[in-house]
Structures are given as C-alpha cells and as structure tokens.
PATI-662564 format. One record per residue (C-alpha): residue in three letters; x, y, z. Coordinates in nm, 2 decimals. Layout:
# residues N
<residu ala | px X | py Y | pz Z>
...
END
This chain:
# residues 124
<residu unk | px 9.34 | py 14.08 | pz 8.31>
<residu unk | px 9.40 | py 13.72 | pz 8.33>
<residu unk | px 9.13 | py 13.48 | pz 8.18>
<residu unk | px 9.05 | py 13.10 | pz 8.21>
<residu unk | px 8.87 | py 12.92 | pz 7.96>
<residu unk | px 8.63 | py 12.66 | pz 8.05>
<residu unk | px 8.41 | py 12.42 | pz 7.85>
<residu unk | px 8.12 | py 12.20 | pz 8.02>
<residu unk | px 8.05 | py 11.88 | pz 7.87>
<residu unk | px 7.69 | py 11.92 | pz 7.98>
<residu unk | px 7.62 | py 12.18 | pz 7.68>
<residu unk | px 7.90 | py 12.23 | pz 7.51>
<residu unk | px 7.93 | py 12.56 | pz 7.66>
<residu unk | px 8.27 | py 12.72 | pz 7.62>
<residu unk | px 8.32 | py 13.01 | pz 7.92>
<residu unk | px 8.57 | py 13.26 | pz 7.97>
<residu unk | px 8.64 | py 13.37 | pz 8.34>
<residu unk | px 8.85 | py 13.65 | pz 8.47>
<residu unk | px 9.06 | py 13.55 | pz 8.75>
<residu unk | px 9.07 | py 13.65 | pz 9.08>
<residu unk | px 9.42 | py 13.76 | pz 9.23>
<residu unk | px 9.44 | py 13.46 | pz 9.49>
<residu unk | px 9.31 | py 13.20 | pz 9.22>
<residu unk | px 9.56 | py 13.34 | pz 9.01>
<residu unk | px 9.87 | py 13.24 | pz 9.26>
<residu unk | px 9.75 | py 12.93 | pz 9.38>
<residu unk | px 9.73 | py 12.86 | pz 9.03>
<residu unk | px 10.09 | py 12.99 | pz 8.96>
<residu unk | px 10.18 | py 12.79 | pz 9.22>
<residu unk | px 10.07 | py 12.43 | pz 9.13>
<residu unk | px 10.29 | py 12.21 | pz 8.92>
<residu unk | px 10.18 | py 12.19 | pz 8.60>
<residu unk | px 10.09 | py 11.85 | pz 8.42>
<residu unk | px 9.93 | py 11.96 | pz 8.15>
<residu unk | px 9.74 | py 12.33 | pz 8.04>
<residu unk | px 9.42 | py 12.17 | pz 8.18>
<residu unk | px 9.34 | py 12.25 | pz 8.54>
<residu unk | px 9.14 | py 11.95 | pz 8.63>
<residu unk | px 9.28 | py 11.64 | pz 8.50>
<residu unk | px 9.33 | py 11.24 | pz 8.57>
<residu unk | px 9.67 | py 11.09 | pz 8.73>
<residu unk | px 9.78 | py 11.05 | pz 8.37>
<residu unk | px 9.70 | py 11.42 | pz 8.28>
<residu unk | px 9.46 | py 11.36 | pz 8.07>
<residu unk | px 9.05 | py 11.53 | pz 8.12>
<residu unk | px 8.88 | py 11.35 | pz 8.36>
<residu unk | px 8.58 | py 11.14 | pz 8.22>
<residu unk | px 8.27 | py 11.24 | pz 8.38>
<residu unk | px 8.29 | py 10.86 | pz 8.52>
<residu unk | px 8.63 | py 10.93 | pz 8.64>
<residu unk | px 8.53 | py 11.29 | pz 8.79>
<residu unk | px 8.24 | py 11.19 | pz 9.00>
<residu unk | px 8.48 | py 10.90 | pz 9.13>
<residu unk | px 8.73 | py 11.15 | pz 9.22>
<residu unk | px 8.47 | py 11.39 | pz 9.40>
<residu unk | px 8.30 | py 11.04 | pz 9.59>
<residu unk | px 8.67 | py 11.02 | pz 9.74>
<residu unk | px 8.69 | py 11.37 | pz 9.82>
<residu unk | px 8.40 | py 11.41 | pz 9.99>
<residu unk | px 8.45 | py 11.10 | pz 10.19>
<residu unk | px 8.86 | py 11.21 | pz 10.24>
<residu unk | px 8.67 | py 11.57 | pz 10.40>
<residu unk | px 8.38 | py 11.38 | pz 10.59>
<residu unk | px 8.10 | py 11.56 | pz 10.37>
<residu unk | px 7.79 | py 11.34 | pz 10.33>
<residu unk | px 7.46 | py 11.43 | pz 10.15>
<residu unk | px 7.63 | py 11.70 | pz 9.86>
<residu unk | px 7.66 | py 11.68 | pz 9.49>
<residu unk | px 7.93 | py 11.89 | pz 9.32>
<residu unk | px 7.61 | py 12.05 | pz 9.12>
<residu unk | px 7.48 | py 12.13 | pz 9.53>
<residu unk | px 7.81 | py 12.36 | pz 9.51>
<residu unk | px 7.73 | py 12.55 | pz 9.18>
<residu unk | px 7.40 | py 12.57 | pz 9.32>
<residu unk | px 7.51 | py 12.77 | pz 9.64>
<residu unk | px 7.74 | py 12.98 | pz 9.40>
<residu unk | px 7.46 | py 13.07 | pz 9.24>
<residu unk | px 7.31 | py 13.18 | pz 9.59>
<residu unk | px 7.60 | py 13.33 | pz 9.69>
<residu unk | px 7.61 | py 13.55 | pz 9.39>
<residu unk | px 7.29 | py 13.67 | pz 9.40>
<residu unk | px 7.33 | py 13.75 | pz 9.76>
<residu unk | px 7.59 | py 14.02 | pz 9.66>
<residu unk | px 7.36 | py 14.13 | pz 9.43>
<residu unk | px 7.48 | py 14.03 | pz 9.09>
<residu unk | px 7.21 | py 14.03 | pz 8.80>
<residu unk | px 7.04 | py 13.66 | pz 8.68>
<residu unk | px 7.26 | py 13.74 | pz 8.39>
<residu unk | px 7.58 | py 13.79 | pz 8.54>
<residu unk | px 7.53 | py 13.46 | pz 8.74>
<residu unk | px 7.46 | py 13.30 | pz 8.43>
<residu unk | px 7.76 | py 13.40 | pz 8.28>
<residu unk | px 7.99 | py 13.32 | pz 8.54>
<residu unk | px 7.87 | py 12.92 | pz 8.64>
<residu unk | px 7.76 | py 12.85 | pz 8.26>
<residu unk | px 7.37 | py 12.79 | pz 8.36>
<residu unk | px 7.10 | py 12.93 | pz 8.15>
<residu unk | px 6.91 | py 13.23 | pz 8.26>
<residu unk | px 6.63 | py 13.00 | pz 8.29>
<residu unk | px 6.79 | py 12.76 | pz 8.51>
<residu unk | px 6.98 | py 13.03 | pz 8.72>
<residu unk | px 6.59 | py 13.16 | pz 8.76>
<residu unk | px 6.48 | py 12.78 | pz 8.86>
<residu unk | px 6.77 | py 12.72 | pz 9.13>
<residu unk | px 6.72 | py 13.07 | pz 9.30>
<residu unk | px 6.33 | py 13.02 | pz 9.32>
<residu unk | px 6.28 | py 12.64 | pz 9.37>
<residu unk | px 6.60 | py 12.58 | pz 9.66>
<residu unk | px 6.71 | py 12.87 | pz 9.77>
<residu unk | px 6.69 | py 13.25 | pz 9.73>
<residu unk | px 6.29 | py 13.23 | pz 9.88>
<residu unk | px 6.41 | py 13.08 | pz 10.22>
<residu unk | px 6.74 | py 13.30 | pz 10.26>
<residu unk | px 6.64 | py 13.60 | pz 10.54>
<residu unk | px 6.96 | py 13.79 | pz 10.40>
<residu unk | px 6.81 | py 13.89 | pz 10.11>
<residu unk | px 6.53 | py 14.00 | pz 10.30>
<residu unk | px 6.76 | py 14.19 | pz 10.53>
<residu unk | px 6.92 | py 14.34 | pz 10.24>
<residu unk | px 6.62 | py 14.45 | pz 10.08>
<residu unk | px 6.47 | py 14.59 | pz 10.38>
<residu unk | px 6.76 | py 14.80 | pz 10.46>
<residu unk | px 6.79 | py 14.94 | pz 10.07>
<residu unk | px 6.38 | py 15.09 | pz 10.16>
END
C-alpha cells in the first residue's frame, strides 16, 4: 500500500492517504522537483498567497467561473457520501472535522441531492 502524507495549513492537520492505482502512475510519471507534490516554479510550498494565485489562473486557463478550490472539497465530501462512506471516513480522507463534514452535507448539499433519496428508497 502506498501512502501520501499531507499537512493543511488551515489546522495543522497532518493526513495520511492511501493511493489509488491511477494517482499512483500519474504520479510516477511527473518529473520530480522536489518530494512535495504541489509546489511554486522554484520548488518550494506554495504560500497560501501564491496558491490561490495559481488556482485564479487555472480556473481562468479552464473557463470555470463562480468556484473556490474549498467548492471542490465540498463536492468531495458529497461525492463520498453519495457512495455511502460514514461522516467519519469523509472526515478522514479531506481533513475536515466531523462537525464540519456534518455542516457541508446538511447546509449545501446532501438535503437537495435526489440520489441519495434514490439510494435510500431502493435499500427499503
């Protein structure tokens, strides 16, 4: 099993993920500046300054308008759920507190998605 260890500046919150198979070759794959994954032109960990200038760029470079990059942890947080893995299990994988996972799912998104009604219904 292959592991990647992440730390969010947010909380100090240091997280160790398993790797998928496909994540693991693209990774393999990538030249290699430094043993960070996400890091500046000069190799170096972004500053959150520098990272949010980075994603403005991105976002314009892909024609996306509207979306924050915590919008996208949000939705994973959706998506998880929505193939049924525990509050805790979503926790541990994006680095949110149960208690946030709990607020994102409730206040913009999980009581508006049909699926899991869908899902639900079909489990009866």
């Amino acid at each position: 099993m292959t592991r990647l260890a992440a730390a969010q500046s947010s909380d100090s919150c240091s997280l160790q993920k398993q790797t998928r198979t496909a994540l693991r070759a693209a990774l393999d794959r990538t030249a290699k500046q430094s043993a960070l994954i996400l890091v500046n032109s000069d190799g170096k960990p972004w500053s959150s300054d520098g990272f949010r200038a980075s994603w403005r760029k991105a976002q314009a470079r892909a024609g996306i308008i509207g979306v924050t990059f915590n919008d996208l942890r949000g939705t994973a947080v959706t998506q998880l759920a929505l193939v049924e893995c525990t509050e805790p299990e979503i926790a541990a994988i994006t680095g949110h507190t149960l208690r946030d996972v709990r607020s994102i799912l409730d206040a913009n998104y999980l009581h508006r998605d049909p699926a899991l009604a869908d899902a639900a219904i079909t489990r009866q």
